[in-house]
N, C-alpha and C positions, 0 to 999 in steps of 0.2 A: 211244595217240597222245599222251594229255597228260602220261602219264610220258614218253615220250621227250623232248617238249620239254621238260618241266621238269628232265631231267637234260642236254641238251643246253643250255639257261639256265646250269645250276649250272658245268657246263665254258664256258664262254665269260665267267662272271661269275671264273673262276681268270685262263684266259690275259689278261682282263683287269688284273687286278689284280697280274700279271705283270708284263706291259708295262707296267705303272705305277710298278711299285716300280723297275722297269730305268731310263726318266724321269727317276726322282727321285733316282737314286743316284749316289754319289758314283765320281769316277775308282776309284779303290783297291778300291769295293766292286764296280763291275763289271768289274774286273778280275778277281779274288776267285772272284768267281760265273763268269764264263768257265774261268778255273782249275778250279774245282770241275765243272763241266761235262765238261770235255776227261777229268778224274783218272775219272769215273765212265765214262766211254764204254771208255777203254781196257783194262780186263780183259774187255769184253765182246767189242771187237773184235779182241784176240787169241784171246779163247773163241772165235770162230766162224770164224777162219781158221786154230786151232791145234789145237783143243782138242775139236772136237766133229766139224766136218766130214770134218776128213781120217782120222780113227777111223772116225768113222760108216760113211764107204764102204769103208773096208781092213777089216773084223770077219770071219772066220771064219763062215757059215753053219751054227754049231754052238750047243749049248745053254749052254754054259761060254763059252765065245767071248762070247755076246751078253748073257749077264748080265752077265759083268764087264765086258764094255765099255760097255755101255750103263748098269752101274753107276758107271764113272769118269767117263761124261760129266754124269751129274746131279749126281755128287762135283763137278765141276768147275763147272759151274753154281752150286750152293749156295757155291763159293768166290766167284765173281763177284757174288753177293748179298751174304754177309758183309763183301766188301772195300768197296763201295759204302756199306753199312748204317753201318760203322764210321768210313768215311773222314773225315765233319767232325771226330767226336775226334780223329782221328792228324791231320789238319792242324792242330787247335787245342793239340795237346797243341806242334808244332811253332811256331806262332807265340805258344807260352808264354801261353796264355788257361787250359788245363787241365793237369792231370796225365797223365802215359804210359796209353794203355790197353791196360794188361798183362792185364786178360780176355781182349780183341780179340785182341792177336795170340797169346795160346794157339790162341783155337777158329782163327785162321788157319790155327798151325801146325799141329793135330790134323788139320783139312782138308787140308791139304796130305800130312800123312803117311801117310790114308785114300787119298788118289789115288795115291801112289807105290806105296803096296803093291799097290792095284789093277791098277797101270802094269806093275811086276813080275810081278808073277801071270799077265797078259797074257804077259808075253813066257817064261816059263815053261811055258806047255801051246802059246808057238808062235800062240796066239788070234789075229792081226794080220797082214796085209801088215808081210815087213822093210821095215824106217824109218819106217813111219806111227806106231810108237811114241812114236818120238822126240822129233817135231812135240807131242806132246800131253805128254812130259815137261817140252818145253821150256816149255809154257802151265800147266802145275802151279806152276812158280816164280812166276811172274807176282805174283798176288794176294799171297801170299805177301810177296814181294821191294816190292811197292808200301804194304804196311804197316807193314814194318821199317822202311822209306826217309824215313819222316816220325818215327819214332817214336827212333830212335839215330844217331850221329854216324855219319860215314861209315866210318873204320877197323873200327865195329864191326860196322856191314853187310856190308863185303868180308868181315869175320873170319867173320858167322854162313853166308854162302854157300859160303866156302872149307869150312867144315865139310860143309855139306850137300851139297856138292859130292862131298867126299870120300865121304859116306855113298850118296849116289846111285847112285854108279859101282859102289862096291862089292855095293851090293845087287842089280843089275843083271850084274854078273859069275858072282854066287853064281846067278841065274837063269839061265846059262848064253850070258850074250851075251861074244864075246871081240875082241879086235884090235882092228879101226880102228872097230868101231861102239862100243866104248868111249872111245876119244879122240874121237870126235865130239859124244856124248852130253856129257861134259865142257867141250868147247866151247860147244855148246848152254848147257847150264846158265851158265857165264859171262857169254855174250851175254845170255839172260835179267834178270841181273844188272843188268849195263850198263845194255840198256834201260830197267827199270824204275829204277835210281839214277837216271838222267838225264831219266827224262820224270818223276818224281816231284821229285826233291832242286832240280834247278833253276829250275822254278816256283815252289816252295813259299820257297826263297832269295829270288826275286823281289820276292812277295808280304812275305818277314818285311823287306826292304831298304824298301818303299813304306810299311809300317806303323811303321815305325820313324821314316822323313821325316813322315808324318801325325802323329805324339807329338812330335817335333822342334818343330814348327810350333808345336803346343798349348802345350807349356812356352815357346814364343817370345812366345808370345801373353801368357801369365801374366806371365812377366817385365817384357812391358809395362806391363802392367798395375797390376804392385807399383812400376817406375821412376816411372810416373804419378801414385802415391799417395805415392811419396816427395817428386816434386816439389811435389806439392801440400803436403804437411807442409813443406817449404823454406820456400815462398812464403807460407803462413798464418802461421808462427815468424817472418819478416821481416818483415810487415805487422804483428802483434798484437804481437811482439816489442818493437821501437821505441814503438809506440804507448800500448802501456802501461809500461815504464817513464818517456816522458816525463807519462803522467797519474799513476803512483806520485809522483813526483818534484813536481808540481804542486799535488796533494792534499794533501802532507803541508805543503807552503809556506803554503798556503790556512790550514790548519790550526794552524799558528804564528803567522801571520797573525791570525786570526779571534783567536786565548786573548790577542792582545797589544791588541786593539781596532780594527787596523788595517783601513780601508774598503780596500785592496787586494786582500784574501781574495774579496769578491765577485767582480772584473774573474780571480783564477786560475780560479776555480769554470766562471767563462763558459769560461773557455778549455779546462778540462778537459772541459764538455760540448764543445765544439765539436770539439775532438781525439776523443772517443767517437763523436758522428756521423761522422766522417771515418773512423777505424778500420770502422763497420759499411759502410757503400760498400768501402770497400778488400777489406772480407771478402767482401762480396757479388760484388765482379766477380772474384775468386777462385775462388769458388764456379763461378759462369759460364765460368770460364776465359776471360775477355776481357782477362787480364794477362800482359804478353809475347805478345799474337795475331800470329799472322805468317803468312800467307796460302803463302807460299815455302816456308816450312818444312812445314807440311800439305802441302803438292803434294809434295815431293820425299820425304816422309816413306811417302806413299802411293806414289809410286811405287820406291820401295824393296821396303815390304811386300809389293808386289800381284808385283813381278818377284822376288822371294824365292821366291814362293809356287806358279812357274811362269805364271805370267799375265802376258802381253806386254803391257805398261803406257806408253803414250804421252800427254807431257803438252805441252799446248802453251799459248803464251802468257803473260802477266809480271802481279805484282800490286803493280809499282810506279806510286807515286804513289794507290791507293789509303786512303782514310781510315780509319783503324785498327778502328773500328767494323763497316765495311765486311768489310775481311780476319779479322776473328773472326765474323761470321754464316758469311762462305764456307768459313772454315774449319772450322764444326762440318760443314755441308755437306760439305766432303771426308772429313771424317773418318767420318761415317754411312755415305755412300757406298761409303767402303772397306770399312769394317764388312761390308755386305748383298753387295758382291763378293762376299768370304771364303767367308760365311757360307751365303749361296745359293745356289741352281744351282754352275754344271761350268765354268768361263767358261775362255775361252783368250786374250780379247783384249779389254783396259778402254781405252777414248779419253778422256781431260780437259781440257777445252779452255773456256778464260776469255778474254773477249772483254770491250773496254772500246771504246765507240762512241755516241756522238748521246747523253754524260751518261748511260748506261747502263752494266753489267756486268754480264753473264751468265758462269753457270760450267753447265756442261754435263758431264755426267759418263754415258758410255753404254758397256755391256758385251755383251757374248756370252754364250748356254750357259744362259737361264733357263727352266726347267721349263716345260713347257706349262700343266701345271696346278698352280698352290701348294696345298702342304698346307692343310686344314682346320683353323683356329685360330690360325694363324700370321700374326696382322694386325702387332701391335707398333704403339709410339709413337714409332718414330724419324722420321717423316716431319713426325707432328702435332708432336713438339718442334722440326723445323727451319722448320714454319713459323713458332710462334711466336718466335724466332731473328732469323729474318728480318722476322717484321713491327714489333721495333722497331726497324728503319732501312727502314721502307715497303718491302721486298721480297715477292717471290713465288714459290711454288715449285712445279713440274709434275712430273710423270712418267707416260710412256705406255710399256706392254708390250705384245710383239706378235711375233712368227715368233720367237720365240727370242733376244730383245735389248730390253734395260731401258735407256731414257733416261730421266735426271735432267737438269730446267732449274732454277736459280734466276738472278734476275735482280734487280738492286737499283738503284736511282734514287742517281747522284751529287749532283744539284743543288741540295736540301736539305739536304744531309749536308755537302758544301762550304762554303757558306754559315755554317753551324753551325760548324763548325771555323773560319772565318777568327773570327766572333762571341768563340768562346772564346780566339782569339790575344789580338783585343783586351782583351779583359777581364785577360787576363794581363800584356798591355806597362802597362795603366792601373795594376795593382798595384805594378807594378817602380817607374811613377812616382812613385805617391803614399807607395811606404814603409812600413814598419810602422805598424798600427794602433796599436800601445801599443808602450810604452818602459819597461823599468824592472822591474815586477813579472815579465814575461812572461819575461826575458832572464835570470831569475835562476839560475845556473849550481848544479851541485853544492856546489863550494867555498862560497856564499853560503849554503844551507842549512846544512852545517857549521857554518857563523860561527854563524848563528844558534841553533841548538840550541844552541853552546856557552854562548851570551847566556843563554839562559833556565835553562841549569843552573848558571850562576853565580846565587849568593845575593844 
């Protein structure tokens, strides 16, 4: 009794972990695995309405009779075992994961040519009800014909059955079959054919068309990723660019300055720290990506991606009139958010929806299709990075899972942030009025260093 349960445990701790892996997998992969499912049923359900039953009952109550035919029906069985055994290489060898398995389809074909001679022999001492043979030549091709079908192009599938074809008929003649049960047995073998090209080649087409749009996607994805890093190199060369040549240019004035005795080299020196502090801010919100933030552009960007990606993507509501600050917190927000789409669960249907009310904005971002249960170890820091994102412009950020759909809240306080911004207008009209701080040394152009270098290399 406690072995039974603890092998009835062991089976329920699989189909579990079946159903789990089914869950957690991607469209393509359970596509894949139904694919794979149907390829393995069918030599079997042709074995037993071709291959075994209707022999079975048409044999000869005779000692020749029942060896060989009960010898072609185990030949015919061990064919259904090997083609199933084999079948993940000859799909992988077709969606170009492996190499052809030219072992496999020998021992197919050796099977196969063990039951034909069997098939023959049969009909040679007469062993069978006429035409129950047939049925069971026509299940001999099967196995056969369903692992050529993944393994060569199609011309040279029709080529190898047109052969076998030919050899069938004729060995089958030579055992004394003639007329019309020869053109039918020929027919047979074709339809076989058919069948098996068609329930094998157009699946497996299927399958290599959706892995093909899955590797699409990936290199889509990379591409972004390098455009990303080039803008970023853009943006660093335009800020560090400018800013050090004008502190090259400042330094070396300083420095002319300073050898001639001139109190002016102190007031460059100031200024070239002050352009250094400003260069590392400038680097820094780079860094952040809070340079060029555009709230619009994130939402249209995402839903681009996500409706690329087959994910019916609706976005609703405007990020105008928000404070720039504002539109790059929400914008890493979209951008994470897209990311964990992609990346997660099966989804079929992303809503995003930005709401600006009562000195509030909320962005809300909820999808379809997330696992019941997330993998183990799989926490990540995109969340803890968008709070802290968000918390310097006092935002907050939520998210609750639950029947199979993931909401994303954040929400951020205008009225501070408002405020703040008219402050730094001011601060900006006051500079416009009061003018440049210094005159003179600051203003000193290219040409003006020239001059003076030339000054100090005259003798």
């Amino acid at each position: 009794m406690r072995k039974l349960r603890k092998g009835s445990g062991v089976v329920g701790g699989r189909v579990r972990g079946w159903q789990r892996k089914w869950r957690e997998g991607s469209k393509i992969e359970k596509v894949e695995l139904q694919s794979m499912t149907t390829w393995h049923a069918v030599p079997w359900i042709f074995f037993l309405s071709w291959g075994s039953l209707p022999l079975g009952v048409s044999l000869r109550h005779e000692t020749m009779p029942l060896i060989l035919g009960w010898t072609l029906i185990a030949v015919a069985a061990m064919q259904s075992v090997h083609v199933n055994r084999s079948l993940r290489r000859s799909v992988d060898h077709y969606l170009k994961r492996a190499e052809m398995p030219r072992r496999d389809l020998a021992v197919a074909r050796a099977l196969m040519g063990v039951a034909v001679a069997l098939a023959v022999a049969l009909t040679a001492i007469d062993g069978a009800k006429e035409g129950m043979l047939s049925f069971a030549t026509l299940f001999l091709a099967v196995p056969y014909g369903q692992s050529l079908a993944f393994a060569v192009p199609v011309r040279s599938f029709l080529a190898h059955f047109a052969v076998l074809d030919v050899v069938v008929v004729g060995a089958y003649a030579a055992a004394g079959m003639r007329g019309g049960q020869l053109v039918a047995l020929a027919l047979m073998i074709v339809l076989a054919a058919l069948l098996t090209l068609v329930s094998s080649r157009c699946g497996a087409w299927t399958l290599s068309v959706m892995w093909e749009s899955v590797r699409a996607r990936e290199v889509e994805a990379r591409l972004a990723v390098a455009e990303e890093r080039l803008r970023f190199g853009r943006d660093l060369h335009d800020v560090m660019g400018r800013n050090l040549a004008v502190i090259a240019l400042k330094s070396e004035l300083a420095v002319q300055l300073a050898r001639r005795g001139r109190p002016e080299a102190v007031d460059q020196m100031v200024e070239v720290q002050r352009i250094a502090q400003e260069s590392q801010r400038e680097v820094r919100e780079v860094v952040r990506g809070y340079r060029e933030a555009d709230l619009a552009v994130e939402l249209a960007g995402a839903q681009g991606v996500l409706e690329a990606a087959g994910i019916d993507c609706r976005v609703a509501g405007s990020s105008a009139g928000l404070p720039v600050p504002v539109q790059s917190a929400l914008g890493w927000v979209v951008r994470e958010a897209t990311t964990n789409v992609l990346r997660h669960g099966d989804a079929q249907r992303c809503d995003i929806t930005l709401t600006i009310a009562d000195e509030r904005t909320s962005l809300v971002v909820e999808n379809d299709g997330v696992p019941e249960a997330a993998p183990e170890g799989r926490k990540g820091s995109g969340l803890a990075g968008l709070r802290e994102r968000l918390a310097a412009v006092d935002g907050t950020l939520d998210f609750a899972s639950g029947d199979g759909r993931f909401r994303l809240a954040a929400e951020v306080p205008l009225t501070r942030l408002r405020g703040d911004a008219r402050q730094d207008d001011r601060r900006q009209d006051h500079r416009r009025q009061d003018g440049p701080r210094q005159v003179g040394p600051q203003q000193v152009s290219h040409q003006q260093v020239s001059h003076q270098e030339a000054e100090r290399a005259t003798p």
